[in-house]
C-alpha positions in Angstrom: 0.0 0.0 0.0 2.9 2.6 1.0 4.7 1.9 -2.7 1.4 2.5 -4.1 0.9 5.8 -2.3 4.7 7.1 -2.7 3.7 6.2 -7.1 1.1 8.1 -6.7 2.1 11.1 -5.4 5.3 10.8 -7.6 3.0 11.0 -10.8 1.3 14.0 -9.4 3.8 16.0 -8.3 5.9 15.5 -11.5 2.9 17.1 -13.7 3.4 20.5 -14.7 1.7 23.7 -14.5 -1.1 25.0 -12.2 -3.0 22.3 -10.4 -6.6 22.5 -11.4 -9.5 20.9 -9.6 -10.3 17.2 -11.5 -13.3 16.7 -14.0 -15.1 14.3 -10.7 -14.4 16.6 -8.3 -14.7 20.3 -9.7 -18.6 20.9 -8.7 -18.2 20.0 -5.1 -17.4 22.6 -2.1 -15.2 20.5 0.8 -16.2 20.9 4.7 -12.9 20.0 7.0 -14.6 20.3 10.2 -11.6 19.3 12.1 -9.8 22.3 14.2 -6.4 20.0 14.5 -3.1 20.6 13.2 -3.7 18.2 10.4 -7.4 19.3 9.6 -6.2 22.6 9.3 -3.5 22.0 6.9 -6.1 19.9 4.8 -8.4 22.7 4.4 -5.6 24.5 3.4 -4.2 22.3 0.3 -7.6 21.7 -0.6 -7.8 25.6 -1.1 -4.7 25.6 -2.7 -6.2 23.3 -5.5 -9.1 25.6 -6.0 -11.7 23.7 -3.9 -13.9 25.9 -2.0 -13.4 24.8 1.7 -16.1 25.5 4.2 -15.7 24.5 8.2 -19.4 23.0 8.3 -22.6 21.7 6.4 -25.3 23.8 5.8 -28.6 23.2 3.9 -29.3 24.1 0.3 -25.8 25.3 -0.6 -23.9 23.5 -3.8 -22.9 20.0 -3.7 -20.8 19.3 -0.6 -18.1 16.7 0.0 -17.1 15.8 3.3 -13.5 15.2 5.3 -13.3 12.0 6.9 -10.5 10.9 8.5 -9.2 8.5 11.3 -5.8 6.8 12.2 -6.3 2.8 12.6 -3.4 -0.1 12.9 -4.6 -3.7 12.7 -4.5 -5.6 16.3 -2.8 -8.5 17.1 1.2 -9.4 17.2 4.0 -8.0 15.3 4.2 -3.9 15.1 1.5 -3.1 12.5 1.8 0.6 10.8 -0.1 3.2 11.8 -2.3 4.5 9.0 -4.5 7.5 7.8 -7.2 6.4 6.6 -9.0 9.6 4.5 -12.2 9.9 2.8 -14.4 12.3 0.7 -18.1 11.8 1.1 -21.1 13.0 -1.0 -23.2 14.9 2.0 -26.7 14.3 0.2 -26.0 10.6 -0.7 -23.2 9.2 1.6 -21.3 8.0 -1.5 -17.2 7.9 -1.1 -15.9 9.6 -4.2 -12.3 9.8 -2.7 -10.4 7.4 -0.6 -6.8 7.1 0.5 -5.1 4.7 3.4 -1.3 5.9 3.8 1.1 5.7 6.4 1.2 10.0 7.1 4.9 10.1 7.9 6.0 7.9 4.8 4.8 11.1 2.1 7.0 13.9 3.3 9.2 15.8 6.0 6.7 18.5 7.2 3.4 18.3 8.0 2.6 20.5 5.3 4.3 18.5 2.9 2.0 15.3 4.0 -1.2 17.0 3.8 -0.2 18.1 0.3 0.8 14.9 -0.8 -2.6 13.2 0.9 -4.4 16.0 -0.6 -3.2 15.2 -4.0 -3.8 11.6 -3.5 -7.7 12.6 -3.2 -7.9 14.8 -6.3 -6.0 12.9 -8.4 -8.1 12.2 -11.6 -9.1 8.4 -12.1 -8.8 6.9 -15.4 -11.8 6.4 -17.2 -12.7 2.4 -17.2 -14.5 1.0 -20.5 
């Protein structure tokens, strides 16, 4: 899983030019309700990458994704990473248009340059499938 995340983020940092919001994606506003260090820097990147970012749902506004996230590690013997588990949620249907599992520490230095890469995990465009 950590090799697929670190390809991942390799392809989408090598593209070039300014980052625009993916074809999936572009008609949804994001709410990071979160007021953590990482929550924060999510709402953040998502800004960064031209998502309007709000810090709560409110009725009859435009399509609305929701931030979910949660650390888990599988019980049992042997140390098992620690993962960040991250979603983006339709708020009217409960569908999960955006999911990534990474180990947070394993995508950059600074935290900033984690949420970025997570962030960018989310957007990326999926190929279309016959």
């Amino acid at each position: 899983m950590r090799v697929v995340a670190v390809c991942l983020v390799g392809l989408a940092c090598a593209s070039a030019g300014a980052y625009r919001v993916s074809g999936q994606l572009k008609s949804y506003e994001i709410v990071v309700s979160g007021h953590d260090s990482i929550s924060t820097q999510v709402a953040a990147a998502f800004g960064r990458r031209g998502f309007r970012v709000r810090g709560a749902v409110r009725g009859g506004s435009r399509p609305t994704l929701a931030y979910v996230a949660f650390w888990f590690s599988e019980p049992g013997e042997g140390k098992q990473p620690l993962l960040y588990y991250a979603r983006l949620a339709d708020t009217r249907t409960g569908d999960i248009l955006a999911a990534a599992a990474v180990a947070l520490d394993s995508l950059g230095l600074s935290l900033k340059t984690r949420v970025d890469s997570l962030v960018t995990l989310l957007t990326v465009p999926l190929p279309v499938t016959p």
